[in-house]
C-alpha positions in Angstrom: 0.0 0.0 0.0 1.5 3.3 -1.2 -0.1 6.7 0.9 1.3 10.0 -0.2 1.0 12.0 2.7 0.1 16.0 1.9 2.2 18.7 3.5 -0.4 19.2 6.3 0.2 16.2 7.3 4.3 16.0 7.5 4.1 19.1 9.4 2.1 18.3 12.7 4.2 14.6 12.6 7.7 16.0 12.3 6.9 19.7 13.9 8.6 20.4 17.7 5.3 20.3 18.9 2.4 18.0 18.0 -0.8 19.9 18.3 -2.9 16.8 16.7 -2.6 13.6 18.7 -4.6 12.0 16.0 -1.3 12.0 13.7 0.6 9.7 16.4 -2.3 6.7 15.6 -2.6 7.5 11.7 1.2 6.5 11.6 0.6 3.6 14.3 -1.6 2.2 11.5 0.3 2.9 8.8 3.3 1.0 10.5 1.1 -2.0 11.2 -0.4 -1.8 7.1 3.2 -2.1 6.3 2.4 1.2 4.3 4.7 3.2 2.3 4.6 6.6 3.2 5.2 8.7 0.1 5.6 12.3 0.4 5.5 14.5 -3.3 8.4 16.5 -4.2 6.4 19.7 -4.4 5.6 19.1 -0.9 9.2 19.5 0.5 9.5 22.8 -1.8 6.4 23.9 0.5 8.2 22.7 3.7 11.0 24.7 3.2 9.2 27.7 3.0 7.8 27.2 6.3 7.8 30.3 8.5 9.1 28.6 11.7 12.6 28.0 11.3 12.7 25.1 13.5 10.4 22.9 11.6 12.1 23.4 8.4 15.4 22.4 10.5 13.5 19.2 11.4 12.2 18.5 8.7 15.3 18.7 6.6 16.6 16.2 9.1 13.5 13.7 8.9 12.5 14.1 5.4 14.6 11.5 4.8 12.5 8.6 6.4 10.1 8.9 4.0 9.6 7.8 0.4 10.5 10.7 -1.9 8.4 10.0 -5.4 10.9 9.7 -8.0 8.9 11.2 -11.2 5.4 13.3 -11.5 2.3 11.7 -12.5 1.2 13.6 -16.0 -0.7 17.6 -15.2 -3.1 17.1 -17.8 -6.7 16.2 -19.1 -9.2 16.4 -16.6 -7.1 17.4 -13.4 -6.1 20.4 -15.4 -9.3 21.1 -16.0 -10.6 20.9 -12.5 -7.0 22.8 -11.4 -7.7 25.8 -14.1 -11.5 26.1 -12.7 -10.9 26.0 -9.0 -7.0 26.6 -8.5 -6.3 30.6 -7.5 -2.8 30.2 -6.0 0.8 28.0 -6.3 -0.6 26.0 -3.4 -4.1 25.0 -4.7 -1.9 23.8 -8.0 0.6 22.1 -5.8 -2.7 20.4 -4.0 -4.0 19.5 -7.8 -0.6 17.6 -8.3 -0.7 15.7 -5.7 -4.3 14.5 -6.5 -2.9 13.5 -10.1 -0.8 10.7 -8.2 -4.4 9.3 -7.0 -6.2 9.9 -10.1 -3.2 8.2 -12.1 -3.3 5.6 -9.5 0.6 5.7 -8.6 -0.3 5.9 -5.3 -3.2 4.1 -3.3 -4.7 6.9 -0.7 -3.5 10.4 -0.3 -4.4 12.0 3.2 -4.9 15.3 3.9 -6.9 17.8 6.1 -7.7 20.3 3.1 -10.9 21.0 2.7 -10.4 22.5 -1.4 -8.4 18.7 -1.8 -11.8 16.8 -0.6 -13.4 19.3 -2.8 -11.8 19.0 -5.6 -11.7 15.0 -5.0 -15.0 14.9 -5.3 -15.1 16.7 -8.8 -12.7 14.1 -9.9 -14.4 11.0 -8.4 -11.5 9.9 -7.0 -13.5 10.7 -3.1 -12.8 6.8 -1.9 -9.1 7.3 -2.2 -8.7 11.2 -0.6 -9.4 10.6 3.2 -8.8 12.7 6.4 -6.6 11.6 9.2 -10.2 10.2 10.9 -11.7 9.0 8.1 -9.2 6.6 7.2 -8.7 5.7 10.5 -12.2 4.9 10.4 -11.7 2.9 7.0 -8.6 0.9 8.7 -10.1 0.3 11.9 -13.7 -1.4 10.1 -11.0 -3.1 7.1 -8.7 -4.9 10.0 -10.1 -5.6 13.4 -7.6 -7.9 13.9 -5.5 -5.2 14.3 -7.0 -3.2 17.0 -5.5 -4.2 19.8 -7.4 -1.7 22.5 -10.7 -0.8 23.2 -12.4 2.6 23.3 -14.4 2.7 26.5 -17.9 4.0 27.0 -18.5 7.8 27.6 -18.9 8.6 31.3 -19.1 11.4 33.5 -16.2 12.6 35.8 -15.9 15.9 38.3 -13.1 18.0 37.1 -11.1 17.7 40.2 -10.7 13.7 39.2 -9.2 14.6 36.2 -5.4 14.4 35.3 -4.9 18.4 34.6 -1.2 17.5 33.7 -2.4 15.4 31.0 -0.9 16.4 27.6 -4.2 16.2 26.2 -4.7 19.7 28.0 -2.0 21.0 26.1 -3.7 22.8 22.8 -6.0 24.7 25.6 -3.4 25.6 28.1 -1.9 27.5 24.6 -5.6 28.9 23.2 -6.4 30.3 26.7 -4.0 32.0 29.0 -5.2 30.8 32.6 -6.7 27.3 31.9 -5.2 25.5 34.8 -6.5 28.0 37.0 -10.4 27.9 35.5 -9.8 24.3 35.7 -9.3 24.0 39.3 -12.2 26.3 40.0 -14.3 23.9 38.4 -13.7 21.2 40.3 -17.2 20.2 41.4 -18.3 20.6 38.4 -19.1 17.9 35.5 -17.2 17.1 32.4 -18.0 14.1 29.7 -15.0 12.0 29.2 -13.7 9.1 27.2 -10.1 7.1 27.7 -8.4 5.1 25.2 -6.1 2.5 26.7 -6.1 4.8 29.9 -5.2 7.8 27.8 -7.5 10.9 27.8 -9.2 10.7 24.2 -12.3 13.2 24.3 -13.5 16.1 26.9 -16.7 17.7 26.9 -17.9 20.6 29.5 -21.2 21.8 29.0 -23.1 25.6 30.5 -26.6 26.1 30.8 -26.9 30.4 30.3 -29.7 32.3 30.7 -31.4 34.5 29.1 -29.7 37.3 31.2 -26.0 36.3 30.6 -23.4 39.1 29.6 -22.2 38.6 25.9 -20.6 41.8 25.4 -17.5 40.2 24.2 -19.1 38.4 21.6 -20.1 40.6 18.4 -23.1 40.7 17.3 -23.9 40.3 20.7 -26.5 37.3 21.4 -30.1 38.4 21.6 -31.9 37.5 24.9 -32.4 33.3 25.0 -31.8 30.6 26.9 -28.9 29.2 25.5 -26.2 25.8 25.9 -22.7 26.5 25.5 -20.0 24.3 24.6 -17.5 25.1 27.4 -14.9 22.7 26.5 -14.8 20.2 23.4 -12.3 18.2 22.3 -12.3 14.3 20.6 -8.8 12.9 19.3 -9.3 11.3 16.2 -8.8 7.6 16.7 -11.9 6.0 14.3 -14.4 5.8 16.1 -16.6 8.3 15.3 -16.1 9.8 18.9 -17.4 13.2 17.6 -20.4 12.1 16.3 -21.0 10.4 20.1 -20.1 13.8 21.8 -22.5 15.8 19.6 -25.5 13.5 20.8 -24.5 13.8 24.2 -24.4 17.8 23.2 -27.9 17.4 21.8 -29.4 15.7 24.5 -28.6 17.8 26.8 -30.1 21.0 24.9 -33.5 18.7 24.8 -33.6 18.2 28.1 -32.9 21.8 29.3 -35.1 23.2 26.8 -33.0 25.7 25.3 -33.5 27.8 21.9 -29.3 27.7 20.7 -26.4 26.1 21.6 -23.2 28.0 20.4 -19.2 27.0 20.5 -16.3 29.6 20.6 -13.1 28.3 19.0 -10.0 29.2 17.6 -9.7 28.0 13.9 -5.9 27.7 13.6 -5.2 24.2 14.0 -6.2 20.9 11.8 -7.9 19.8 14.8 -10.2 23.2 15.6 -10.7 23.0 11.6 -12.2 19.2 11.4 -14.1 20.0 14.7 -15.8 23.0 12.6 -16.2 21.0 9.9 -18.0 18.5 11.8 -20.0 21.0 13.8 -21.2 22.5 10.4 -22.1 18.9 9.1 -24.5 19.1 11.8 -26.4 22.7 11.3 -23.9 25.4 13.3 -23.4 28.5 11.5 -20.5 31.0 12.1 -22.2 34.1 14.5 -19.7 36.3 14.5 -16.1 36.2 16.8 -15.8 36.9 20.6 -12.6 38.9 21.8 -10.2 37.3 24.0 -6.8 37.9 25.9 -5.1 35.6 23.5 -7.3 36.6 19.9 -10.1 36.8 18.0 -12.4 32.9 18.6 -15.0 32.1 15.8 -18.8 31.8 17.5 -20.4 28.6 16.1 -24.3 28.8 16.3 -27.3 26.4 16.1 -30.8 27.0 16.3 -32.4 24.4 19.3 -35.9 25.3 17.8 -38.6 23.0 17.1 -41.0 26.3 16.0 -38.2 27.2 13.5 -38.8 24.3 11.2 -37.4 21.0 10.4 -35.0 20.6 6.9 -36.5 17.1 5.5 -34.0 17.4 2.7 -31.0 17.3 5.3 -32.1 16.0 8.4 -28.6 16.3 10.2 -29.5 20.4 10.0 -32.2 20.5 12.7 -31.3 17.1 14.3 -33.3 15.6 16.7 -36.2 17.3 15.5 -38.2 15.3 13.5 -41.2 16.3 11.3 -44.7 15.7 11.5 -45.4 15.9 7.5 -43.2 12.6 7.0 -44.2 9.3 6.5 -43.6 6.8 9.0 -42.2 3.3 9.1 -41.2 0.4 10.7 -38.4 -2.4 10.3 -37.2 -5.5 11.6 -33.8 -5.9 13.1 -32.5 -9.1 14.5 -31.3 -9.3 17.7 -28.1 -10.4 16.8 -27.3 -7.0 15.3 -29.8 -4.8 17.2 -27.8 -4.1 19.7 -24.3 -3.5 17.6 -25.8 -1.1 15.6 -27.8 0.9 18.8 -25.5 0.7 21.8 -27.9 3.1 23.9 -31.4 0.5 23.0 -29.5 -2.6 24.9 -32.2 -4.4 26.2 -31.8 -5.5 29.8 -31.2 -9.0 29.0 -27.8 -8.0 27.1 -24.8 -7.1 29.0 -22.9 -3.7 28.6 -20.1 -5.0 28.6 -20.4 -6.9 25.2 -21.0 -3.5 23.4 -17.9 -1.8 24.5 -17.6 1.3 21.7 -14.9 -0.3 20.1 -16.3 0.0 16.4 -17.0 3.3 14.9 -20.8 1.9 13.9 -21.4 2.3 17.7 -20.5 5.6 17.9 -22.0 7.6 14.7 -25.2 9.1 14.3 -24.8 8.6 11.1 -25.6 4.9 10.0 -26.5 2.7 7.5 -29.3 -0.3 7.2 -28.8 -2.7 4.7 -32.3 -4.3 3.1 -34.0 -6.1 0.3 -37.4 -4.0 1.1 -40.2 -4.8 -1.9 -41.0 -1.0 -0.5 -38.4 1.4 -1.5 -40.8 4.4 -1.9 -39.0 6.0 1.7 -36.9 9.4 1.4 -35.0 11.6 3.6 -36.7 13.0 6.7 -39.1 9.9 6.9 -39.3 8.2 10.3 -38.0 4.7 11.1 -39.2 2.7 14.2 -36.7 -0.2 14.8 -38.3 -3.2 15.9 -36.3 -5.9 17.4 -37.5 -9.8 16.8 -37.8 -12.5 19.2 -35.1 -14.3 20.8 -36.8 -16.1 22.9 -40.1 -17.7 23.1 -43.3 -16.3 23.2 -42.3 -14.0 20.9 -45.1 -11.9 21.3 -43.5 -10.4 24.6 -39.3 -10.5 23.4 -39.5 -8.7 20.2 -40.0 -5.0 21.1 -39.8 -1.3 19.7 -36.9 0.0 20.8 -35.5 3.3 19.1 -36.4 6.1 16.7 -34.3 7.3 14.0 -35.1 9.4 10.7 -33.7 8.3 7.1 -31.3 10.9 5.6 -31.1 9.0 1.8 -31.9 5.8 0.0 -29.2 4.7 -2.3 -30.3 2.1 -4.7 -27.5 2.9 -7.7 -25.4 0.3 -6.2 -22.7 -0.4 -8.8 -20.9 -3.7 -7.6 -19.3 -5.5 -4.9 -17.1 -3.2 -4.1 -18.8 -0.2 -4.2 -22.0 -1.5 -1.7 -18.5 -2.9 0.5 -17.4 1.1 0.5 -20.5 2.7 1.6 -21.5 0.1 4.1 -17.9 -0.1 5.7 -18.0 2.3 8.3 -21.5 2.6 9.6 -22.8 -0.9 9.3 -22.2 -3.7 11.9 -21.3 -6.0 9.3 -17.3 -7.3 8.2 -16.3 -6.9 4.9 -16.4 -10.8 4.6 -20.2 -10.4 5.3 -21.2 -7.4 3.6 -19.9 -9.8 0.7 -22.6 -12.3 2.0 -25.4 -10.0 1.8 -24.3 -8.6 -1.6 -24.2 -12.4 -3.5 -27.0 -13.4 -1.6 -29.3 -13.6 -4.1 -28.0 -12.0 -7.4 -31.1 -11.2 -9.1 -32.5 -9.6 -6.1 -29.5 -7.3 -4.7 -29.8 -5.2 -1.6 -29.6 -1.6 -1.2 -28.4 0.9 1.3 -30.5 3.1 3.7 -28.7 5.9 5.8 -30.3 6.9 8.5 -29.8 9.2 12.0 -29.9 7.2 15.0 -32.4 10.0 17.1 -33.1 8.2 20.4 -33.9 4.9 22.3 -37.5 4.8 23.6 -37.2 4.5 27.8 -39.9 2.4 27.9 -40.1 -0.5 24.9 -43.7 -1.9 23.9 -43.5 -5.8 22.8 -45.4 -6.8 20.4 -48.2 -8.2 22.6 -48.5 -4.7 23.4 -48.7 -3.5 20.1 -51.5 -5.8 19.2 -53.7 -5.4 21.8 -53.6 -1.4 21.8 -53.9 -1.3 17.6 -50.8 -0.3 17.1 -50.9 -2.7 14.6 -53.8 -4.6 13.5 -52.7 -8.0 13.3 -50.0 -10.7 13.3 -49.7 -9.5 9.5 -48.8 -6.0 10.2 -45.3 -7.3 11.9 -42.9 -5.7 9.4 -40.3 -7.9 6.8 -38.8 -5.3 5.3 -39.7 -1.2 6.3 -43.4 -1.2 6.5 -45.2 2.0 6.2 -47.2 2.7 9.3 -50.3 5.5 10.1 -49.2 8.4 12.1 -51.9 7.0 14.4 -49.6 3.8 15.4 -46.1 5.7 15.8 -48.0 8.2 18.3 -49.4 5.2 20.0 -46.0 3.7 20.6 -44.2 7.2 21.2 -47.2 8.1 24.2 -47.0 4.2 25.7 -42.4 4.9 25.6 -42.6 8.2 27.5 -45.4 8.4 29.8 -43.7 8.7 32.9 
């Protein structure tokens, strides 16, 4: 496997200082792949331009370990034409060359944290070989379990003053913020979402409820009067596992519960790290506010709207996530138990023991995930509802197979080209191996299945069997149990959603 790493990347390995401790695991992996890392001649013309002196000493020094590319896949056809249409300065070019290695296929993945590289990726078709440092470990992690050789435990809650301030981890704030050890120990009492890795601090969350008569005088435009959630303190290594994604529902269930209008972030965008954390939080509906003044510079002010009254986007569900809208249609499918609790961590039934769903798979973690089905119904689309119901395992079935959790499909892809390409979308968000996706695919040749992805939006607290749903006419008859997704009246999903939260 040959990866050409982008310049990006060489710079917060080799730099004095690492300020992304994601790039220590990507080269982990890379190590245990056997991978050649390749690194494009171009590339060490850019690192010797480098305005701190003492990474282009180091890197002069270290350059050397990787593999230099001896010629220059051909700058023509239609990466010059992308190049000449998006391309405004020697750097974007340089980027455009180092995407003719992939599209030439000299090299087998480039990595890189540029945005205009996935960009202009995309416009080449060439997206499944251009990953991010967590998207490939994502890939990696799915593609070779018998690799990983630690587990990711669950997200818990811990009081500040039981957490190891010396931690490196801490680092990248202690520079962002002059005085974060001392906020830190004044928050002592107070509670922070964690998550280790081999006893290593991976992710941090601190969370503010603010009223609506908080001072935001520092923050222009100032905030107009609402009750708001702030995100304190936010920080996930990559490592995967879709950690993020995990943080953000924690994030959004915490705005549910104190009923508040907008949740908002201020962050520095100056590292990789702050940049793929915006990224993310933008996947999921925050728009840039404005910038709040501090000691040590100007932080960006992330904002997303909390309200149900301001609409729900059927066309992107992930934009006004959990909210869910009372125009869609509503279904219901069947998952067996044998995956049920794989794909939906937080809906383990109390039969199944935590501690077989450790989050050591990145399906665990996301939000965003994928069903796999042979559905004679395929008439679903994004912003429909989906009410997971999980068969029998044990007999009488009427009372083991339950409704257990909610979730909302984002799209419906039925242009399946081959074998490969159902493996690629399936790999990261499905609780299948690649050996089983392989299964499902030649299953039945002349009857192929396709892919729904869907957001995981909660897990009911209270789960009606299907003994339940029979006798209160949430469905009508033995019949109505669903085989593929089976399109239910709104009457039945507000049935089962009354029955799950009536306290």
């Amino acid at each position: 496997m040959r990866v050409l790493l982008d310049t990006n990347i060489i710079i917060h390995r080799e730099a004095a200082k690492v300020r992304n401790e994601g790039i220590g695991i990507l080269f982990n992996w890379l190590d245990k792949l056997q991978a050649t890392k390749c690194i494009h001649p171009l590339s060490v013309t850019e690192l010797e331009k480098h305005t701190d002196p003492s990474t282009v000493r180091t890197m002069s020094i270290k350059i050397a370990s990787y593999n230099m590319l001896k010629t220059q896949a051909p700058f023509e056809g239609e990466v010059s034409r992308i190049s000449k249409l998006m391309d405004k300065t020697a750097n974007d070019i340089t980027d455009s060359k180092l995407l003719a290695e992939v599209f030439h296929g000299r090299i087998d993945f480039l990595i890189s944290e540029d945005k205009h590289i996935h960009r202009k990726a995309g416009m080449l078709n060439i997206s499944e070989k251009v990953y991010k440092i967590d998207s490939f470990l994502e890939k990696v992690t799915a593609e070779h379990p018998e690799l990983v050789n630690y587990k990711v435990l669950a997200v818990k809650k811990q009081h500040f003053g039981d957490i190891d301030l010396s931690d490196c981890f801490f680092d990248s704030f202690r520079v962002d913020y002059h005085g974060f050890d001392n906020w830190f120990k004044r928050k002592s009492d107070e509670i922070a979402y964690v998550c280790y890795q081999n006893d290593v601090l991976s992710a941090f969350l601190f969370l503010k409820v603010e009223g609506q008569d908080e001072n935001y005088a520092d923050i222009v435009p100032v905030f107009t009067k609402k009750k708001r959630l702030k995100i304190g303190t936010f920080k996930v290594t990559s490592n995967g596992y879709k950690l993020g994604e995990r943080f953000l529902k924690i994030i959004f269930d915490n705005a549910y519960i104190q009923r508040v209008t907008e949740i908002y972030v201020t962050i520095f965008n100056k590292t990789a790290e702050q940049k793929r954390l915006i990224s993310l939080l933008e996947d999921w509906g925050f728009k840039h506010h404005g910038c709040k003044t501090t000691p040590t510079g100007d932080e960006a002010v992330y904002v997303r709207i909390f309200d149900r009254n301001e609409g729900v986007n059927i066309g992107d569900p992930k934009l006004t996530y959990p909210f869910l809208s009372r125009t869609s249609k509503f279904y219901m499918v069947a998952i067996y138990p044998a995956y049920h609790s794989e794909l939906f961590p937080d809906s383990i039934l109390n039969t199944e023991s935590p501690a077989n769903f450790v989050e050591n798979q990145p399906h665990r973690n996301a939000l965003s995930k994928v069903f796999i089905t042979r559905s004679h119904d395929k008439s679903f689309q994004s912003g429909d509802i989906v009410l997971f119901y999980r068969t029998g395992d044990t007999d009488p079935k009427v009372h083991s197979s339950v409704v257990t959790t909610i979730g909302v499909i984002e799209s419906v892809v039925t242009d399946i080209r081959d074998e490969a390409h159902f493996i690629e979308i399936c790999r990261k968000r499905s609780v299948f191996t690649d050996d089983e996706l392989r299964k499902h695919w030649n299953y039945h040749p002349y009857n192929r299945p396709f892919v729904v992805n869907f957001l995981y939006v909660a897990s009911l607290p209270k789960r009606p069997n299907l003994k339940w749903l029979l006798d209160n006419g949430a469905m009508t008859s033995i019949a109505d149990v669903p085989r593929g997704f089976k399109e239910f009246p709104r009457e039945s999903f507000d049935l089962i959603t009354k029955y799950a939260y009536k306290k």
